[in-house]
PyMOL Python script that loads the backbone (N, CA, C, O; Angstrom):
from pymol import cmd

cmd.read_pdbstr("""\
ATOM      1  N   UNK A   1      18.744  11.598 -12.827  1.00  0.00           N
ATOM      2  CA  UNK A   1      18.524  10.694 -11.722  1.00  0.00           C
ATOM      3  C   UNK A   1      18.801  11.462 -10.428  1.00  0.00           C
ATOM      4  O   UNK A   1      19.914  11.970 -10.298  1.00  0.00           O
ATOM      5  N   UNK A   2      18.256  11.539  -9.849  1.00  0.00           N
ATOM      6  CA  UNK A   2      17.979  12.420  -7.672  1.00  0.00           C
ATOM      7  C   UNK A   2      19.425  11.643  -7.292  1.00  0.00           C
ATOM      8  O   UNK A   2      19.592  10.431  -7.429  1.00  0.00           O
ATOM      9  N   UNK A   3      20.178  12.345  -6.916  1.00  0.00           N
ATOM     10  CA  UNK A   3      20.989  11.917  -5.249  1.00  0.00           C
ATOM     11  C   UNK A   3      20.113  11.328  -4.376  1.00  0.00           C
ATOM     12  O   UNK A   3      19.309  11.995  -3.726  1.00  0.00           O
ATOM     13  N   UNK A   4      20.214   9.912  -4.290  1.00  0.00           N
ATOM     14  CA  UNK A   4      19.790   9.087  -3.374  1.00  0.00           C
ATOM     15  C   UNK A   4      20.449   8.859  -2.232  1.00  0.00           C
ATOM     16  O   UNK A   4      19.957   8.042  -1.454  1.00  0.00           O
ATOM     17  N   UNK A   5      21.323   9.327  -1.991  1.00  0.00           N
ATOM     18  CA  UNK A   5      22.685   9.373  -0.861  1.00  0.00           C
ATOM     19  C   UNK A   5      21.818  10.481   0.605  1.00  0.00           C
ATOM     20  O   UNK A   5      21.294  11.595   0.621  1.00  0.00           O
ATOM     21  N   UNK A   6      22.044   9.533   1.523  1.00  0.00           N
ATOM     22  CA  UNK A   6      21.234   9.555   2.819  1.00  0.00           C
ATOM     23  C   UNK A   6      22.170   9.593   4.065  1.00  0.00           C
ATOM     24  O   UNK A   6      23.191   8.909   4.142  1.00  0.00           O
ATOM     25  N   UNK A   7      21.814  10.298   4.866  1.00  0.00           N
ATOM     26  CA  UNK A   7      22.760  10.008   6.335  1.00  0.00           C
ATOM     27  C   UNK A   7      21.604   9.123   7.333  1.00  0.00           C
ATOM     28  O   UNK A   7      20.438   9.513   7.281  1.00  0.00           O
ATOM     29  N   UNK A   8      21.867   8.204   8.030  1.00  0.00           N
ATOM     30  CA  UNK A   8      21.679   6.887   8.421  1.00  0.00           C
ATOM     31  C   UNK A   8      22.106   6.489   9.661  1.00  0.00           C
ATOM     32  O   UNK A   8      23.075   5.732   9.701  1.00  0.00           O
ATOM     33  N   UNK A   9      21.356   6.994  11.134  1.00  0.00           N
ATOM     34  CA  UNK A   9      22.684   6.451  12.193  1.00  0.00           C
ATOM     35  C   UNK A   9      22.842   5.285  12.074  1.00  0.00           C
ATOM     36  O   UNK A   9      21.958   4.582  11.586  1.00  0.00           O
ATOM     37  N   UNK A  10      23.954   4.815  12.470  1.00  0.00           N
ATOM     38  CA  UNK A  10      24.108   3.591  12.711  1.00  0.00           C
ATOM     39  C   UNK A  10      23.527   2.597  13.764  1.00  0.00           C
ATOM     40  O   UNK A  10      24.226   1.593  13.902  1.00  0.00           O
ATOM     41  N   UNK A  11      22.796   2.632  14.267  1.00  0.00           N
ATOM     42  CA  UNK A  11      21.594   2.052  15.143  1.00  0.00           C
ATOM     43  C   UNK A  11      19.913   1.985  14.272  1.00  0.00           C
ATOM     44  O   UNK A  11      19.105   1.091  14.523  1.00  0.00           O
ATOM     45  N   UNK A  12      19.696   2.881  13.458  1.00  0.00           N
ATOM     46  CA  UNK A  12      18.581   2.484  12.515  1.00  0.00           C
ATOM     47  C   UNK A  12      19.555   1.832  11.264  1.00  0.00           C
ATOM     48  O   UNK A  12      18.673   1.375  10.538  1.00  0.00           O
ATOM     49  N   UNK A  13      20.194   1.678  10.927  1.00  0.00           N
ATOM     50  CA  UNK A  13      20.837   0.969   9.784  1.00  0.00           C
ATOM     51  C   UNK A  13      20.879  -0.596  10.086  1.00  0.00           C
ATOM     52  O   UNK A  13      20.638  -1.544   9.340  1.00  0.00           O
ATOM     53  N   UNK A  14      21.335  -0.550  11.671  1.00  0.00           N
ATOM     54  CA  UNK A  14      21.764  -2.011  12.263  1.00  0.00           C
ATOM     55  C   UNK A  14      20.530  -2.493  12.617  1.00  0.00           C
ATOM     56  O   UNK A  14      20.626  -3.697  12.853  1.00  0.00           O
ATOM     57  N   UNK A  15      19.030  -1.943  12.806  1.00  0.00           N
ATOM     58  CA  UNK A  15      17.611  -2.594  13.125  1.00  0.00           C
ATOM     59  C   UNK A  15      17.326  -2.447  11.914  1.00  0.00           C
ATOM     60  O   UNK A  15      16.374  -3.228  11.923  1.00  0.00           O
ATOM     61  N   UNK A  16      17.373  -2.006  10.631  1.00  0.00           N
ATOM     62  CA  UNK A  16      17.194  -1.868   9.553  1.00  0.00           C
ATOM     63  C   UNK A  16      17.515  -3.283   8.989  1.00  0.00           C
ATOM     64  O   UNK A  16      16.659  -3.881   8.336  1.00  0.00           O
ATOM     65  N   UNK A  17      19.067  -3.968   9.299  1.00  0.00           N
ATOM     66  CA  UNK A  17      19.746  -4.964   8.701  1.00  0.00           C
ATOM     67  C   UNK A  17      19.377  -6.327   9.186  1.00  0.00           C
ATOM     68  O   UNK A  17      19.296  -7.298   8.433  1.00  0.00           O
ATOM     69  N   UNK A  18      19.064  -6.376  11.009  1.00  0.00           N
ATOM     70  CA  UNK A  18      18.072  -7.083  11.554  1.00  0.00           C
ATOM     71  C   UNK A  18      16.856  -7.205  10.983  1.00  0.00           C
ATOM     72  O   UNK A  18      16.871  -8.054  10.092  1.00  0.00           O
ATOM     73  N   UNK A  19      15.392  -6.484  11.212  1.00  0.00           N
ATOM     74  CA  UNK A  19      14.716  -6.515   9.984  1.00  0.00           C
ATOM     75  C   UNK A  19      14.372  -7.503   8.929  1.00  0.00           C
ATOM     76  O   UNK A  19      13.500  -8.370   8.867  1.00  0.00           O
ATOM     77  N   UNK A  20      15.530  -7.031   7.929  1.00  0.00           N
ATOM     78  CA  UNK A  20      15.759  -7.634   6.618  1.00  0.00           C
ATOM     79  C   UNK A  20      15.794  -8.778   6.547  1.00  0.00           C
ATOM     80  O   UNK A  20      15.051  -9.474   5.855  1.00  0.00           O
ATOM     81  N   UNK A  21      17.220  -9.370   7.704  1.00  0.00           N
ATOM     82  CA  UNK A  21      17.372 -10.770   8.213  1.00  0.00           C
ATOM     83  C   UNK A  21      16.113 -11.687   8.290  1.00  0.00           C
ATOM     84  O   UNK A  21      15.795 -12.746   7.751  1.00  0.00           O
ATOM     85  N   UNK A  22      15.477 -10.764   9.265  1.00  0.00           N
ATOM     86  CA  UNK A  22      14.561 -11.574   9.703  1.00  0.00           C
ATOM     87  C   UNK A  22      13.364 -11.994   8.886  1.00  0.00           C
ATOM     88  O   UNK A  22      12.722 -13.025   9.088  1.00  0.00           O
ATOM     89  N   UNK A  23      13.064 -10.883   7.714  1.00  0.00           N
ATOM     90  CA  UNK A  23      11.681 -11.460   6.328  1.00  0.00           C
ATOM     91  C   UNK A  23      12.804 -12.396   5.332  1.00  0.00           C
ATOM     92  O   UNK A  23      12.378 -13.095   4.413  1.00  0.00           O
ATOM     93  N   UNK A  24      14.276 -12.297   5.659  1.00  0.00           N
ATOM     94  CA  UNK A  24      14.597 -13.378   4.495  1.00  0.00           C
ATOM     95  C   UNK A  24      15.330 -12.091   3.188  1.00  0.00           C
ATOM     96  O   UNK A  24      15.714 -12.407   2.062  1.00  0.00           O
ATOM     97  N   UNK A  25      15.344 -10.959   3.657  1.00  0.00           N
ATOM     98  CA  UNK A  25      15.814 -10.154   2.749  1.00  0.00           C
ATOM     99  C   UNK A  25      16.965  -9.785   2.483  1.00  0.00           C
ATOM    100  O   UNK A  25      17.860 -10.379   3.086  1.00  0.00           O
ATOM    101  N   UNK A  26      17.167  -9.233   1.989  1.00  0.00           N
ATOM    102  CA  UNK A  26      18.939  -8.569   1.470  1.00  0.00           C
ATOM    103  C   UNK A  26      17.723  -6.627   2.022  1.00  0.00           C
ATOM    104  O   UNK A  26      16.576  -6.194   1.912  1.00  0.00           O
ATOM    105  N   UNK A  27      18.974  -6.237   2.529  1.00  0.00           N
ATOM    106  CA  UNK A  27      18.862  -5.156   3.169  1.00  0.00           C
ATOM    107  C   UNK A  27      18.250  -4.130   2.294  1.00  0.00           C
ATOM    108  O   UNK A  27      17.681  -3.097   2.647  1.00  0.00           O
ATOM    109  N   UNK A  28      18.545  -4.770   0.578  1.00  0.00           N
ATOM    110  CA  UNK A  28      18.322  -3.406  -0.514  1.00  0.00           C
ATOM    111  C   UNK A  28      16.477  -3.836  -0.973  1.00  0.00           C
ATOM    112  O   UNK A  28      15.622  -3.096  -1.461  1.00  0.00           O
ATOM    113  N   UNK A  29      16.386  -5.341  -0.561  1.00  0.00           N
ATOM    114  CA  UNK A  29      15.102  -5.582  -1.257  1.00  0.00           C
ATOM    115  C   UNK A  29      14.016  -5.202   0.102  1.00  0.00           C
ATOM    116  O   UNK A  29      12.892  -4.704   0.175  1.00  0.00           O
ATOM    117  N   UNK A  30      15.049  -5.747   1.136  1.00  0.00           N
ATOM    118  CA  UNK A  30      13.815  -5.163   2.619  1.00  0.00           C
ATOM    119  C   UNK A  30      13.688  -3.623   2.412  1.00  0.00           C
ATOM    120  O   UNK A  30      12.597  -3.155   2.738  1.00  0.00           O
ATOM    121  N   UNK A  31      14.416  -2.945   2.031  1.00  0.00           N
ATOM    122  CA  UNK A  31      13.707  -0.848   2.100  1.00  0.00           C
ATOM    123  C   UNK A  31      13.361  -0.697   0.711  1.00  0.00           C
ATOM    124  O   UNK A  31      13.361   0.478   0.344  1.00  0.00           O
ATOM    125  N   UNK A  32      13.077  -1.512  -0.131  1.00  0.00           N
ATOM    126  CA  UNK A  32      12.409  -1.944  -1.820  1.00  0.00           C
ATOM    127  C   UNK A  32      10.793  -1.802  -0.864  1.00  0.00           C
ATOM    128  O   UNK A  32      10.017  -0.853  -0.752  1.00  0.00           O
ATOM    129  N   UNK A  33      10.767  -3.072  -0.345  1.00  0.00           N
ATOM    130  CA  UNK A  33       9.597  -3.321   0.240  1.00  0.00           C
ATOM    131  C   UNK A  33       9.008  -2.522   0.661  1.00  0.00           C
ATOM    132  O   UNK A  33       7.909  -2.150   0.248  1.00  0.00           O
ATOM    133  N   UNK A  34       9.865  -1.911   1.947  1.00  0.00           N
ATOM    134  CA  UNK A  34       9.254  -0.891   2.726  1.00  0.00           C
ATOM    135  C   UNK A  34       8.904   0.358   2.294  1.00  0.00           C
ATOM    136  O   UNK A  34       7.998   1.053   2.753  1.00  0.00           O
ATOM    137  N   UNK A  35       9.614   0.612   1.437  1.00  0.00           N
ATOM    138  CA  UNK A  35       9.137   1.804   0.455  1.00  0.00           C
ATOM    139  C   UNK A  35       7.695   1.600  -0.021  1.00  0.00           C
ATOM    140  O   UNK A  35       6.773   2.389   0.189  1.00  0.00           O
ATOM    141  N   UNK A  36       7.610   0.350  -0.740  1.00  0.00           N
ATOM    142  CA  UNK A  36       6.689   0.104  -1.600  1.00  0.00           C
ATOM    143  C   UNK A  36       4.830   0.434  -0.990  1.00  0.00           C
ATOM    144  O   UNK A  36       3.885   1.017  -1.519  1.00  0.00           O
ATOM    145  N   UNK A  37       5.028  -0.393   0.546  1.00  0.00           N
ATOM    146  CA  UNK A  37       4.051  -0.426   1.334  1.00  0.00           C
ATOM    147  C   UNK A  37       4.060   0.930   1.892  1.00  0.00           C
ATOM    148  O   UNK A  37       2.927   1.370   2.085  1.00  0.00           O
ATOM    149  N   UNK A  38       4.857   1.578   2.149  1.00  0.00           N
ATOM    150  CA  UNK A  38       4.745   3.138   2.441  1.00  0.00           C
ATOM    151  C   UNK A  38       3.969   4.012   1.545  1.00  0.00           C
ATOM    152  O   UNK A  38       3.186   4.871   1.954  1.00  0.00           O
ATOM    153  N   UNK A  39       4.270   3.705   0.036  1.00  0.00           N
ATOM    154  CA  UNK A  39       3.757   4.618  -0.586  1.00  0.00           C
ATOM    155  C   UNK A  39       2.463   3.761  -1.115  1.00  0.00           C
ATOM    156  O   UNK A  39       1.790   4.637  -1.658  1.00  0.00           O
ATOM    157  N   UNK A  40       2.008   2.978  -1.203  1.00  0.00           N
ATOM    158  CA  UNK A  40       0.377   1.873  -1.486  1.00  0.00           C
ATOM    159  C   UNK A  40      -0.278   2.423  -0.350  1.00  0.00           C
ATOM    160  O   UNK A  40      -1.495   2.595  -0.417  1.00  0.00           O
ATOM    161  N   UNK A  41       0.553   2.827   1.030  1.00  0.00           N
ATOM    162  CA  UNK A  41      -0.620   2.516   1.827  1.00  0.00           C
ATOM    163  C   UNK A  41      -1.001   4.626   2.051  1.00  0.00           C
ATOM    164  O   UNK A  41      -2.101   5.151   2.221  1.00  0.00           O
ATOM    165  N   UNK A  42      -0.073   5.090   1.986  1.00  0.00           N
ATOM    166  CA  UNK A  42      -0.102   7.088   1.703  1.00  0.00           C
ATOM    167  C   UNK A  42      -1.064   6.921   0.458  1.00  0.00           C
ATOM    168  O   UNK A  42      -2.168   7.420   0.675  1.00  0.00           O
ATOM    169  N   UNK A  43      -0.950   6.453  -0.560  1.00  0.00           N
ATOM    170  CA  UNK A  43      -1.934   6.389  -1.786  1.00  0.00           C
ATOM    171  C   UNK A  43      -3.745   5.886  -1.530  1.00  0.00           C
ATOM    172  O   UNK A  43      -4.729   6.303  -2.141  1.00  0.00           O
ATOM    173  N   UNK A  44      -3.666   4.733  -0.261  1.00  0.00           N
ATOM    174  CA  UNK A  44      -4.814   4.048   0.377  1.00  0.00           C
ATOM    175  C   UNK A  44      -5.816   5.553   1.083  1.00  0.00           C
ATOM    176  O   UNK A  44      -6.884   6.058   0.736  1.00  0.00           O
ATOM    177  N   UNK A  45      -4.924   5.842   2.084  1.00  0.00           N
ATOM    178  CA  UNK A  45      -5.343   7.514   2.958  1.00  0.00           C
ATOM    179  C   UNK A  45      -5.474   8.436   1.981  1.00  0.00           C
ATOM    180  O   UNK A  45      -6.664   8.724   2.112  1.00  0.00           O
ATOM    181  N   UNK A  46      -5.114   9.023   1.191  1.00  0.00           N
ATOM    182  CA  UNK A  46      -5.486   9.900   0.251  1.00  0.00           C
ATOM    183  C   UNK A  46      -6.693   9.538  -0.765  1.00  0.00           C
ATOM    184  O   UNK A  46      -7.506  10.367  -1.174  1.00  0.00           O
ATOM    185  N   UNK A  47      -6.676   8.047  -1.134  1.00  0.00           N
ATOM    186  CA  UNK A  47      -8.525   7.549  -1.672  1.00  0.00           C
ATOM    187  C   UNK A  47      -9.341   7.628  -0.603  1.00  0.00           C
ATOM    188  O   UNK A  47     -10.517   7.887  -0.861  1.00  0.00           O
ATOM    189  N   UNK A  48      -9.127   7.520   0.209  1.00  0.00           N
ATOM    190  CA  UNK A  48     -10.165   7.393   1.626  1.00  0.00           C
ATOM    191  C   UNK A  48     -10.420   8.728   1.917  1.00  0.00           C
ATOM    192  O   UNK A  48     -11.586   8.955   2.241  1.00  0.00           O
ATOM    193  N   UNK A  49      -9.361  10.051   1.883  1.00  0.00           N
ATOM    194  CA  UNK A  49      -9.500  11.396   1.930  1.00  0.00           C
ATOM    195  C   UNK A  49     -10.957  11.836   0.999  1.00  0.00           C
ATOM    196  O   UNK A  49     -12.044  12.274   1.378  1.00  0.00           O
ATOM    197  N   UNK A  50     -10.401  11.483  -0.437  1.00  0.00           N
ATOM    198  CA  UNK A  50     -11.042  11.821  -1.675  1.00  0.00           C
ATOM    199  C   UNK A  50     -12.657  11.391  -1.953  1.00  0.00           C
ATOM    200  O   UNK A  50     -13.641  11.966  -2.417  1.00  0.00           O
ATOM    201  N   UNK A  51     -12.290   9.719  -1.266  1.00  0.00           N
ATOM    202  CA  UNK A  51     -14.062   8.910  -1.221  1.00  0.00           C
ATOM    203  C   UNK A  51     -15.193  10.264  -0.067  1.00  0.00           C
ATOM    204  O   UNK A  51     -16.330  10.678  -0.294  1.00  0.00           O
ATOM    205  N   UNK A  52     -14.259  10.587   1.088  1.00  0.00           N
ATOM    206  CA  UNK A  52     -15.312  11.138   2.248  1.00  0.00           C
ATOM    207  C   UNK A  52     -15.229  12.219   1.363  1.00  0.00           C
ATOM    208  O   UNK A  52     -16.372  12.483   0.989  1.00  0.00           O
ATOM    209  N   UNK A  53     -14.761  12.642   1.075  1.00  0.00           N
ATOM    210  CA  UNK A  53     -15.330  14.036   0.122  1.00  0.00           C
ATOM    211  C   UNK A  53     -16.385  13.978  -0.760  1.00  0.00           C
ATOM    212  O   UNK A  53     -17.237  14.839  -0.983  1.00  0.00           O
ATOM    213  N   UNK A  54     -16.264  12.997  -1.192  1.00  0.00           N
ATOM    214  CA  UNK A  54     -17.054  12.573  -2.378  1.00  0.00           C
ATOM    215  C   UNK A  54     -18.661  11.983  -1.797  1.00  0.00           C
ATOM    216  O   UNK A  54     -19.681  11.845  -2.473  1.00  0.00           O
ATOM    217  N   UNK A  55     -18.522  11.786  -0.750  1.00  0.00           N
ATOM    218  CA  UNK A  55     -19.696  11.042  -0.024  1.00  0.00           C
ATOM    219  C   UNK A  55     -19.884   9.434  -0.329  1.00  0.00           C
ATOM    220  O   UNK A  55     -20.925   8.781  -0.409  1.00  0.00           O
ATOM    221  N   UNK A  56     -18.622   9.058  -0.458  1.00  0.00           N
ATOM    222  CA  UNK A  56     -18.428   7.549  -1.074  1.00  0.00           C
ATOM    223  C   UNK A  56     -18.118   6.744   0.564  1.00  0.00           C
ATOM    224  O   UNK A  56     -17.194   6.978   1.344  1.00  0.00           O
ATOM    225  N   UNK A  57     -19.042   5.937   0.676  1.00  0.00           N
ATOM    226  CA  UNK A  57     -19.292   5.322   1.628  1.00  0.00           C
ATOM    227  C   UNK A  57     -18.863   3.638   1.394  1.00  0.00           C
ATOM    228  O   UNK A  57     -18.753   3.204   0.248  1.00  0.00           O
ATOM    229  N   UNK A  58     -18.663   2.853   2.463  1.00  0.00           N
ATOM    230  CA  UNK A  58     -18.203   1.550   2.248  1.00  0.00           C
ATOM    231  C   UNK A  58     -19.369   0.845   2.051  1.00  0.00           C
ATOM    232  O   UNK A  58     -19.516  -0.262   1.534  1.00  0.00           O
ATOM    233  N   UNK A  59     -20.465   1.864   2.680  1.00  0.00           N
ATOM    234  CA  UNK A  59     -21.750   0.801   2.337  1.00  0.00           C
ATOM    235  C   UNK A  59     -22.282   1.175   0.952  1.00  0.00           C
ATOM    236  O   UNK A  59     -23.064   0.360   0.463  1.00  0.00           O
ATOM    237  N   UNK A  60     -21.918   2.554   0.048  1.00  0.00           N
ATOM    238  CA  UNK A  60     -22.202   2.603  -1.108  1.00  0.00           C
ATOM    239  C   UNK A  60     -21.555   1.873  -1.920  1.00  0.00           C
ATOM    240  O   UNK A  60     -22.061   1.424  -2.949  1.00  0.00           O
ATOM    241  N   UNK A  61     -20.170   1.632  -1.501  1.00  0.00           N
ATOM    242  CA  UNK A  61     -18.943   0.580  -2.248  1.00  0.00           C
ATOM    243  C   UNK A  61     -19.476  -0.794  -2.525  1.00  0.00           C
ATOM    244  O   UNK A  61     -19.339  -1.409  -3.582  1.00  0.00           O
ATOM    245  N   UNK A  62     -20.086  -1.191  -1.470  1.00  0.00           N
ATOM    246  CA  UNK A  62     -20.606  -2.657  -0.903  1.00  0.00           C
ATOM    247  C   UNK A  62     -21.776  -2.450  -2.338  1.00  0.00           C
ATOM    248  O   UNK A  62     -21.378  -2.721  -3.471  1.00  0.00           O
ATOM    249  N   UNK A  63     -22.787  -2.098  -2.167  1.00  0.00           N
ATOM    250  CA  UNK A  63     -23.928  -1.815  -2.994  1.00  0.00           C
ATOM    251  C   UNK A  63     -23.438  -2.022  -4.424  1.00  0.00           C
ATOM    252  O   UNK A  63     -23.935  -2.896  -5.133  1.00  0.00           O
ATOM    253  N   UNK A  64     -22.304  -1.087  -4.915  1.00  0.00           N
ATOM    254  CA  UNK A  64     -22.286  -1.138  -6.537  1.00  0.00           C
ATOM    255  C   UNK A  64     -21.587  -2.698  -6.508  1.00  0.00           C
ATOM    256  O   UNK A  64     -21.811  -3.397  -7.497  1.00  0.00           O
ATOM    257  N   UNK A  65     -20.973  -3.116  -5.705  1.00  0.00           N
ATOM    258  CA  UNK A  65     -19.725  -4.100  -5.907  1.00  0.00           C
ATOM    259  C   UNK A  65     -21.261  -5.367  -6.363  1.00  0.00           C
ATOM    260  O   UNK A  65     -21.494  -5.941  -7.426  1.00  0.00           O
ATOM    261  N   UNK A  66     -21.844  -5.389  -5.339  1.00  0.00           N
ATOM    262  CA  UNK A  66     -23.197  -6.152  -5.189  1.00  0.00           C
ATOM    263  C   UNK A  66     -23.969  -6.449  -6.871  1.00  0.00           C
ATOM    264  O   UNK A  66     -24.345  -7.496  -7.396  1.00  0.00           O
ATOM    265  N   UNK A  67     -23.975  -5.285  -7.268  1.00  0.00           N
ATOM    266  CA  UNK A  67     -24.649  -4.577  -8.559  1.00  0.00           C
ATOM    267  C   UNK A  67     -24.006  -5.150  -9.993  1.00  0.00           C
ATOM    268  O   UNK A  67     -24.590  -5.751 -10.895  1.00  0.00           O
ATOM    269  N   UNK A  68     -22.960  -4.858  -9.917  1.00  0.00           N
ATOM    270  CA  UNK A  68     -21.996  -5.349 -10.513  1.00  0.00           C
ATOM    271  C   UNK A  68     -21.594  -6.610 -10.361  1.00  0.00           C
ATOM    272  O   UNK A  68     -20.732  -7.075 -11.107  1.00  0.00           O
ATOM    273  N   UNK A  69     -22.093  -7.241  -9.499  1.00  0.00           N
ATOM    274  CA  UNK A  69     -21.621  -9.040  -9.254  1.00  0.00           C
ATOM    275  C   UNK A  69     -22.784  -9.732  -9.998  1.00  0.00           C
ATOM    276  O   UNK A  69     -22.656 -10.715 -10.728  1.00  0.00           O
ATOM    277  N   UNK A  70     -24.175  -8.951  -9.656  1.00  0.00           N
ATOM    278  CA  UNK A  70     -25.227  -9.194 -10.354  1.00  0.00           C
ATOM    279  C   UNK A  70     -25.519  -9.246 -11.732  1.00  0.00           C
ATOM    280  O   UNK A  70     -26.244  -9.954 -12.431  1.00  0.00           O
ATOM    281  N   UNK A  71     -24.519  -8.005 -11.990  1.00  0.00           N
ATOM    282  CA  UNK A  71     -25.075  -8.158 -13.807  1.00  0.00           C
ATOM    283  C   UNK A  71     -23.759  -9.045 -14.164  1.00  0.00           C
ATOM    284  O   UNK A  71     -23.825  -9.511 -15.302  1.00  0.00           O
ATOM    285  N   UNK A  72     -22.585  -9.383 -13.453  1.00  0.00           N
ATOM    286  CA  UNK A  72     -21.998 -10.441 -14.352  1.00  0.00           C
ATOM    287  C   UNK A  72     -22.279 -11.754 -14.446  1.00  0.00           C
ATOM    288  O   UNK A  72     -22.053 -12.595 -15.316  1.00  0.00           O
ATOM    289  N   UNK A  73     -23.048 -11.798 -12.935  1.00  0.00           N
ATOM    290  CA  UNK A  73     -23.718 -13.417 -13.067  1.00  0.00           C
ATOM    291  C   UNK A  73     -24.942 -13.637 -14.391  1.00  0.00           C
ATOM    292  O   UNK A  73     -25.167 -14.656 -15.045  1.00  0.00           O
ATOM    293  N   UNK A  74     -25.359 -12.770 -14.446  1.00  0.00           N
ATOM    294  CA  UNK A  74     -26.459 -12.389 -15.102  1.00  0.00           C
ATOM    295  C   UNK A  74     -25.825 -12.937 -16.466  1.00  0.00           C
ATOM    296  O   UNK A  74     -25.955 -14.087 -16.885  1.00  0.00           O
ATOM    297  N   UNK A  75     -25.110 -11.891 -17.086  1.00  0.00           N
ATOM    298  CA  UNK A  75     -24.350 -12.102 -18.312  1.00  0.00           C
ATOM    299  C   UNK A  75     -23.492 -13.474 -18.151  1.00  0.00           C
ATOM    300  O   UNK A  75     -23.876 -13.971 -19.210  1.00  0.00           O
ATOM    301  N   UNK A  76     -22.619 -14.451 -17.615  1.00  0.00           N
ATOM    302  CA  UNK A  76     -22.563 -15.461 -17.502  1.00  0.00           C
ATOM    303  C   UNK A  76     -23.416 -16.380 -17.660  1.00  0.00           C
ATOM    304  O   UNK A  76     -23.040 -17.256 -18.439  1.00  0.00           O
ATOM    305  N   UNK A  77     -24.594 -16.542 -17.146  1.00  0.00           N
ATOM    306  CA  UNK A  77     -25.892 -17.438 -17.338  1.00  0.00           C
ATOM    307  C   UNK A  77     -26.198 -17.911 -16.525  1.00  0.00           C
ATOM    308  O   UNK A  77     -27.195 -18.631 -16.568  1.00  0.00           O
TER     309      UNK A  77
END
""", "prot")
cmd.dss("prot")
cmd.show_as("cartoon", "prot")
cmd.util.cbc("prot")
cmd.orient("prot")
């Protein structure tokens, strides 16, 4: 298990604890959260990196999504 042990001024700890307060959290589930959306949304930019490489476009996205809505209606009846 990593040393998770951090130095923290005490002015981001205390807007940190505000924060928390304020979504309704306990201080350990508000930087749960914030973690969580940190790393979904670094994971979001790196598909978006990978799609323009790829020449994957939102309007090619749009198209298969389209395609695929089609053949399930299809197969539904």
């Amino acid at each position: 298990m990593p040393n998770l042990n951090v130095s923290v001024r005490a002015a981001t700890l205390e807007e940190a604890r505000t924060q928390a307060a304020a979504a309704g959290l306990t201080l350990s589930a508000w930087v749960d959260k914030t973690l969580t959306e940190a790393i979904w949304t670094a994971r979001f930019a790196r598909q978006q990196v990978r799609n323009a490489a790829l020449g994957v476009t939102p309007e090619y996205l749009d198209s298969e999504f389209a395609c695929l809505e089609e053949l399930r209606q299809r197969a539904a009846g």
